[in-house]
N, C-alpha and C positions, 0 to 999 in steps of 0.2 A: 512505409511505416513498419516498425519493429514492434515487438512482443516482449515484456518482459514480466516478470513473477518479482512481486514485493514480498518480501516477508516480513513483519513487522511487531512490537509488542511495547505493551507500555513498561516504558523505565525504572521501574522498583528498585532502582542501585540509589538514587539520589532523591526518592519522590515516595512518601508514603502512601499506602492505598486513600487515604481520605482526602491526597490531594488530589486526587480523581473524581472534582465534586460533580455529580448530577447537572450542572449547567456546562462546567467545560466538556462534559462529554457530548452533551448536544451539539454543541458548537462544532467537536469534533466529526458525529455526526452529520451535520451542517456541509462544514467540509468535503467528505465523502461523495454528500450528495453535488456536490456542485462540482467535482471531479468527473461523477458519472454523466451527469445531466449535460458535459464537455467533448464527452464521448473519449476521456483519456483514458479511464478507468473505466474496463468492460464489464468486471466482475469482483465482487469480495466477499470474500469466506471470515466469519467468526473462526477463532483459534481453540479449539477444546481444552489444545494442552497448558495454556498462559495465555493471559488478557491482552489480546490482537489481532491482526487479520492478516489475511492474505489479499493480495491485489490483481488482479492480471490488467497490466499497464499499457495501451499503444502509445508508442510514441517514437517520435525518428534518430533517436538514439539513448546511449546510457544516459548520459547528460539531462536529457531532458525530463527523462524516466525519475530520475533523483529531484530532479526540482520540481515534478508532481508533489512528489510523496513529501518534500520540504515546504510544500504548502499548507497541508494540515495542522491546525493549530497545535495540537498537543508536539510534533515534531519542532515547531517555531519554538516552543520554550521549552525545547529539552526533553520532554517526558515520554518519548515516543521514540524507540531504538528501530533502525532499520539495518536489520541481521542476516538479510541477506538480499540482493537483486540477482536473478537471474536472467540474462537473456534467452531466448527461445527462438528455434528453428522447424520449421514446418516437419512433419514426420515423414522422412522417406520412404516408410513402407507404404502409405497411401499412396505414391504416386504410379501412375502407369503402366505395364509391365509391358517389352517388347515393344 
């Protein structure tokens, strides 16, 4: 299983903020939690800088990592930009020395 970092934010190019009504973000909500409760999504960060999050994704490749994050409602109809996937490698300097 691979590791990877979503970065994600809501769409404001083609989606006003009031189309961000109180129920679809539940919903989006909704989603999130049934990602986590999956065990695909380990962890998410609220975004300080613009309305979104961060993910840290398991999943056994890029592929699959992108059809998580394509399952959140707000991503299904557009509103939901994914700006960047990173994959992740375990840190070398923890490992062993000698």
């Amino acid at each position: 299983m691979a590791q990877f970092i979503a970065i994600v934010r809501r769409d404001h190019d083609g989606h006003a903020p009031d189309d961000f009504t109180p129920e679809l973000l539940e919903l989006e909500a909704e989603g999130a939690r049934t990602l986590y409760t999956a065990d695909v999504v380990r962890s998410y960060w609220s975004r300080k800088d613009v309305p979104g999050a961060v993910l840290l994704i398991e999943a056994a490749d890029e592929a699959a990592a992108r059809a998580a994050v394509d399952t959140l409602p707000l991503r299904k109809r557009g509103m939901l930009a994914l700006d960047m996937l990173v994959p992740l490698a375990p840190y070398r300097g923890f490992a062993p020395r000698g």
